[in-house]
C-alpha positions in Angstrom: -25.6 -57.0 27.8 -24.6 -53.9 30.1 -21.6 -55.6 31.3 -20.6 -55.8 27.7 -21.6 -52.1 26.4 -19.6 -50.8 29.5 -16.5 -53.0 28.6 -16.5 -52.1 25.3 -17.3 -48.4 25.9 -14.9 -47.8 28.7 -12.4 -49.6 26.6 -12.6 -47.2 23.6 -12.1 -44.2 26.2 -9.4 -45.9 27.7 -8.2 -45.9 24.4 -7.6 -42.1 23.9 -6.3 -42.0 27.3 -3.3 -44.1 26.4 -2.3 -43.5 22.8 0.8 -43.9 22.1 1.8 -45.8 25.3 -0.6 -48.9 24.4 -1.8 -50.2 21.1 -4.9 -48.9 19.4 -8.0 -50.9 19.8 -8.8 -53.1 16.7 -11.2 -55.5 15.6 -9.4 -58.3 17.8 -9.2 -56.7 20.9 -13.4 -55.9 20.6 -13.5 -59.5 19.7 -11.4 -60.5 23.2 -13.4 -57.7 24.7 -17.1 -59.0 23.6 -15.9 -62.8 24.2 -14.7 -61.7 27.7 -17.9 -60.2 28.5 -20.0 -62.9 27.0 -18.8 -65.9 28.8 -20.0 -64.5 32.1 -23.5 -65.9 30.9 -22.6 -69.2 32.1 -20.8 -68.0 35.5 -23.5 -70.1 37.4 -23.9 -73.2 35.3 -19.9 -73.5 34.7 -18.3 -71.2 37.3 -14.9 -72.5 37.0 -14.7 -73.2 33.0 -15.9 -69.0 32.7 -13.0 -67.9 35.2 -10.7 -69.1 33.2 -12.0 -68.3 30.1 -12.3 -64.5 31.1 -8.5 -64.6 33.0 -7.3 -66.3 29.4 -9.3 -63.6 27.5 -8.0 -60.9 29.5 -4.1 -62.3 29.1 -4.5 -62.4 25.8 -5.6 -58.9 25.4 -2.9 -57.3 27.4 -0.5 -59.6 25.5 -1.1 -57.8 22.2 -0.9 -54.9 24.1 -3.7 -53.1 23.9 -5.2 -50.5 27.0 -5.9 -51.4 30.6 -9.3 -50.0 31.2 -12.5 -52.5 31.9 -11.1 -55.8 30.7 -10.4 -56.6 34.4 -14.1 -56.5 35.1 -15.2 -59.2 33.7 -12.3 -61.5 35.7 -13.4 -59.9 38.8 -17.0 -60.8 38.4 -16.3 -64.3 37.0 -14.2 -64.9 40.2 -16.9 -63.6 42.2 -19.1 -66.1 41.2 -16.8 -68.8 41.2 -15.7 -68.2 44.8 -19.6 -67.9 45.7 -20.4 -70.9 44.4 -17.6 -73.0 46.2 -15.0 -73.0 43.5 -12.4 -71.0 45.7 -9.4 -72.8 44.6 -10.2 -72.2 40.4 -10.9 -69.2 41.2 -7.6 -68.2 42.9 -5.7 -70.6 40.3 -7.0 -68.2 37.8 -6.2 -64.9 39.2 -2.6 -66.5 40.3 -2.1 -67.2 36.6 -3.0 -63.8 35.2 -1.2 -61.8 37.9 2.0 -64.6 37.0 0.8 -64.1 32.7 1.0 -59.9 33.8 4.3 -60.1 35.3 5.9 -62.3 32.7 4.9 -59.9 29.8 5.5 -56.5 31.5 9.0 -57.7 32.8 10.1 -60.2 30.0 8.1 -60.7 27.1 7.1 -56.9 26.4 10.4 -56.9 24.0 8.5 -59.0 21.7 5.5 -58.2 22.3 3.8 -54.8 20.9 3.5 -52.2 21.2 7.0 -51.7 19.7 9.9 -50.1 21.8 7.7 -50.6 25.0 9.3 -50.5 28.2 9.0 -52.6 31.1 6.2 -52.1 33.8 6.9 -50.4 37.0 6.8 -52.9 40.2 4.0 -50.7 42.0 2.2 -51.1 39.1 2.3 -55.2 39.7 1.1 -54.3 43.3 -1.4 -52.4 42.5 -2.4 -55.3 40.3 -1.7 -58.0 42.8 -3.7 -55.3 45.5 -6.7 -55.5 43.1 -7.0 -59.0 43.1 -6.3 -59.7 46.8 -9.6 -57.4 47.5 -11.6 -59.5 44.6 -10.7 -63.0 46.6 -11.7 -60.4 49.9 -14.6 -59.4 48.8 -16.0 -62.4 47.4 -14.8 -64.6 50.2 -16.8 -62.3 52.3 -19.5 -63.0 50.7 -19.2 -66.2 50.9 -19.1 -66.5 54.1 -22.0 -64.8 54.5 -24.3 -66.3 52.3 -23.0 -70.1 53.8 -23.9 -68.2 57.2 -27.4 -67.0 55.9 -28.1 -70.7 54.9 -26.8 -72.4 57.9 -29.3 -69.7 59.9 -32.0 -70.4 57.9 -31.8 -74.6 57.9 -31.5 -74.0 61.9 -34.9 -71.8 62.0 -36.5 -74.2 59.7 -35.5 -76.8 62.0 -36.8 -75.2 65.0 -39.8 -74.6 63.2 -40.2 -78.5 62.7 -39.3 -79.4 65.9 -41.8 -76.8 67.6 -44.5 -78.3 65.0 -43.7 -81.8 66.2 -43.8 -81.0 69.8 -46.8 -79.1 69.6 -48.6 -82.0 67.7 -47.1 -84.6 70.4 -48.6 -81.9 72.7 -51.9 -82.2 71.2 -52.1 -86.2 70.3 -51.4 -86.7 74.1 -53.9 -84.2 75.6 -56.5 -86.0 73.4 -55.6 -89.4 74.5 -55.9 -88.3 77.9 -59.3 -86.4 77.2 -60.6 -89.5 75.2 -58.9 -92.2 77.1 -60.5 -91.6 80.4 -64.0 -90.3 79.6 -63.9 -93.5 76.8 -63.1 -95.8 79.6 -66.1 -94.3 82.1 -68.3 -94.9 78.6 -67.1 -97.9 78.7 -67.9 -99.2 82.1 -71.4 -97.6 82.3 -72.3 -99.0 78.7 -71.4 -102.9 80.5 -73.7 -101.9 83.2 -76.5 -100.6 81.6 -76.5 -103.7 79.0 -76.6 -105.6 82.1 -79.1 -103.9 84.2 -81.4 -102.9 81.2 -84.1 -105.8 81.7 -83.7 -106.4 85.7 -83.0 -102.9 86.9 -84.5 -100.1 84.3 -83.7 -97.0 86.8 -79.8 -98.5 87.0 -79.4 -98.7 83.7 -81.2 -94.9 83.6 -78.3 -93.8 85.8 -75.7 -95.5 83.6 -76.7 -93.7 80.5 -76.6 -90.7 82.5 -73.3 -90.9 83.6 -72.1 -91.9 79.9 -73.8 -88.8 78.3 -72.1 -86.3 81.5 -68.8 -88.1 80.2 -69.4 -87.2 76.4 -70.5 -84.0 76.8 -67.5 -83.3 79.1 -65.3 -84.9 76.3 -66.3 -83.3 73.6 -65.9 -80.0 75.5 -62.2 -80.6 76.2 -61.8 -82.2 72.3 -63.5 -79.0 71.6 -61.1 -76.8 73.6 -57.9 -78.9 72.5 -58.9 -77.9 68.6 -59.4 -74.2 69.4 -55.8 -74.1 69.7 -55.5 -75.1 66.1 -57.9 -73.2 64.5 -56.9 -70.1 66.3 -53.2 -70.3 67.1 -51.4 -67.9 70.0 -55.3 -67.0 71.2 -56.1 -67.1 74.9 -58.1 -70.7 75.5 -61.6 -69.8 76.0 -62.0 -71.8 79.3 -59.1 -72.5 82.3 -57.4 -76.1 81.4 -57.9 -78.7 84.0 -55.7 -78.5 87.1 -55.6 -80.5 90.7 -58.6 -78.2 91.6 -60.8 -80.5 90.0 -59.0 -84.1 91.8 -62.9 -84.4 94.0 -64.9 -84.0 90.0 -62.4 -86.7 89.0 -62.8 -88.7 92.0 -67.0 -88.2 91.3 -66.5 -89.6 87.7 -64.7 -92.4 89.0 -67.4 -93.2 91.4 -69.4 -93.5 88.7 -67.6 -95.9 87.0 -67.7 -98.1 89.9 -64.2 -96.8 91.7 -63.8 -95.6 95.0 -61.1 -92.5 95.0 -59.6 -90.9 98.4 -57.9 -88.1 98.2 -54.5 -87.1 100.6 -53.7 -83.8 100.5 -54.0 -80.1 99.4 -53.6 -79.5 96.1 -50.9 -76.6 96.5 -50.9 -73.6 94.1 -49.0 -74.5 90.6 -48.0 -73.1 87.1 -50.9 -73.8 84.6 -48.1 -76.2 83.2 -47.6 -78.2 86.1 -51.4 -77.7 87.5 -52.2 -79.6 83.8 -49.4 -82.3 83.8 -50.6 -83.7 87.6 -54.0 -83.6 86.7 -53.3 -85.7 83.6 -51.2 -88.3 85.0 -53.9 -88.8 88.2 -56.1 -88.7 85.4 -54.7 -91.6 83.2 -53.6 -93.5 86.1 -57.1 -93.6 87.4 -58.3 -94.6 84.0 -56.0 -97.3 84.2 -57.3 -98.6 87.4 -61.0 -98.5 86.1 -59.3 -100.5 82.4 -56.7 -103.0 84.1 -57.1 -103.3 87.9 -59.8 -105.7 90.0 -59.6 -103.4 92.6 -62.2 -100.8 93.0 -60.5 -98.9 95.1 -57.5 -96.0 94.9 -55.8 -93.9 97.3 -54.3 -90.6 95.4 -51.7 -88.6 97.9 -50.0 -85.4 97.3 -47.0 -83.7 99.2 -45.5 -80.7 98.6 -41.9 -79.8 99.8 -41.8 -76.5 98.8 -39.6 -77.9 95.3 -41.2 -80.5 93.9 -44.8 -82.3 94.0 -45.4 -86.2 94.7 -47.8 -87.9 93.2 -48.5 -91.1 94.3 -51.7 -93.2 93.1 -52.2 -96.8 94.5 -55.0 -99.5 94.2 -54.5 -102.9 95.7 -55.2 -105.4 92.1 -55.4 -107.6 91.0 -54.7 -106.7 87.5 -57.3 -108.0 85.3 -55.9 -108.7 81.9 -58.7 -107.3 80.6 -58.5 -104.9 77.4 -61.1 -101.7 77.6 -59.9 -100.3 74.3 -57.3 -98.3 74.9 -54.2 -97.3 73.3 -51.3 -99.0 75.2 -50.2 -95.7 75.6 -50.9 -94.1 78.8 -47.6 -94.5 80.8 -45.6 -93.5 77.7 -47.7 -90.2 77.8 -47.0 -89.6 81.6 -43.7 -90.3 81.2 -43.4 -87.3 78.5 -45.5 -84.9 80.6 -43.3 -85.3 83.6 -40.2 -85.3 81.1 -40.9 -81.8 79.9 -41.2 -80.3 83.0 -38.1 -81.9 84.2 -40.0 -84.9 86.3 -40.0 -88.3 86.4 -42.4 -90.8 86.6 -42.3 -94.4 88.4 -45.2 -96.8 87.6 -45.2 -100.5 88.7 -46.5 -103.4 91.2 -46.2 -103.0 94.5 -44.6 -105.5 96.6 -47.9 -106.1 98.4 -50.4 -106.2 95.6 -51.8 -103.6 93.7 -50.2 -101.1 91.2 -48.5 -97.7 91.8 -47.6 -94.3 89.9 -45.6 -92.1 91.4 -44.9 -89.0 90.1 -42.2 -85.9 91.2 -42.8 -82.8 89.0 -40.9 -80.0 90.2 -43.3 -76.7 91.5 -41.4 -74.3 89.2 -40.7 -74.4 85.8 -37.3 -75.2 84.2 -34.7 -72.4 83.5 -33.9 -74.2 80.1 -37.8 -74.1 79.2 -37.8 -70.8 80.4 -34.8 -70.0 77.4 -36.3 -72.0 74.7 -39.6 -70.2 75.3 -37.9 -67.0 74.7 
């Protein structure tokens, strides 16, 4: 509605700018004026079917020679929207032929054309004409370019987003199936015994359930602390995570699970990171001894070079076949701890007997996780 009061007002001043060198304005030309202006209501539905219209309406009226004046501002906003929505070439096909429509009847058809005993057009007239358009296609190109540029930045942050959401819930999912698996698995073992012992030996079965409810409690104090994290996003955990410092109260709960742990080694001083990735593997590989493995028995041994830490945690089998309800999915979840740290992770039989993990997680950080963090 603006678009067309300004057209049509700016026209009739043009008007009385130019009499006598242009035609006077008549009910035709405020029809090509108001038609002009209209059709730029569709520019986003038809783009391309509008720039035409409004270069053909705009020919038209400086055919029957009527003033120059606003008429062009309706082609240049048609063409805007054209090139914005993706329609570059229509909208350069339509400028292209009303610059060619302008030339032809200011250089050849203006003899039969009114206004009568009109002359021809200057030619730094048609380049000021043909400089107008170039800085429409400019302009809205520009904008263009920009707009394809805003979307292509914001698909990339959204992706980011996703991909930070999906690695901080494969974060999550694997720190509770460490949490879960291992305590579960002590649970596990102690519910067998008591069951067993709970005619023939009442203060052994007394000890069992003891050990299971020190496990749940201490389970559902890590579940508890994983969840903070969720509930309260970016704030400080309320208690240290888990690092090698606590390998001898790992090695206790496996005691009481019926599996003997030595220790080689000094833990050395770690990034939380790291400190929480070793624990977790010894952790789940220890649980796997007490699920899978005859063997009561394990040796875990660290060494530190200074670069990296090796973590190496044997027992001598047989593996039992036995299933104690766990998830199939505890080597898959060392494997991606030591993968984000820029480790690796070896788990098999030995040659001898027996199973082995051994892990190499570099002391520092990564330089690329360093950068994505930022």
């Amino acid at each position: 509605m603006l678009i067309t009061v300004f057209v049509l007002v700016g026209s009739h001043f043009a008007a009385h700018q130019q009499v006598g060198e242009r035609a006077d304005l008549d009910f035709f030309a405020r029809v090509l004026l108001f038609v002009g202006s209209a059709l730029l209501l569709w520019r986003r539905r038809y783009p391309v079917l509008v720039v035409f219209g409004t270069a053909a309406a705009a020919m038209l009226y400086l055919g029957a020679g009527y003033p120059y004046g606003p008429v062009f501002v309706t082609v240049a906003l048609a063409c805007f929207s054209a090139i914005v929505a993706g329609h570059r070439r229509a909208a350069w096909a339509a400028l292209g032929m009303l610059w060619a429509g302008h030339v032809l009847l200011a250089h050849w058809l203006y003899r039969w054309l009114p206004p009568s005993g009109d002359s021809a057009a200057s030619w730094g007239q048609e380049g000021v004409v043909a400089a107008w358009m170039i800085t429409i296609v400019a302009v809205s190109e520009l904008v263009r370019t920009r707009r394809e540029q805003w979307a292509r930045d914001r698909a990339e942050r959204a992706q980011a987003a996703r991909r930070r959401a999906d690695e901080e819930r494969l974060r999550i999912a694997r720190e509770l199936h460490d949490v879960l698996a291992h305590s579960i698995s002590v649970i596990n073992v102690q519910a067998g015994v008591g069951l067993a012992l709970l005619d023939t030996d009442p203060e052994q079965a007394r000890t069992a359930l003891t050990t299971i409810k020190a496990a749940s409690k201490e389970a559902l104090g890590e579940v508890r602390q994983v969840l903070d994290t969720l509930r309260t996003p970016g704030d400080a955990p309320r208690a240290p995570a888990p690092g090698l410092d606590r390998l001898p109260e790992l090695a206790a709960q496996a005691a009481s699970a019926g599996l003997t742990v030595e220790v080689e080694g000094v833990p050395p001083h770690l990034a939380p990171g790291t400190d929480l990735a070793a624990f977790r593997i010894v952790q789940e590989a220890l649980t796997n001894v007490v699920r899978h493995s005859g063997s009561r028995h394990a040796r875990v041994r660290l060494d530190h070079d200074g670069g990296a830490l090796r973590l190496r945690i044997d027992d001598d089998g047989p593996a039992t076949g036995a299933d104690a309800g766990g998830s199939g999915n505890g080597l898959a979840g060392m494997r991606e701890r030591a993968a984000a740290l820029g480790g690796t992770i070896e788990a098999g039989p030995r040659p001898d007997g027996g199973f082995r993990v051994l892990a190499v997680l570099p002391a520092k950080a990564k330089a690329k996780a360093k950068e994505d963090d930022r």
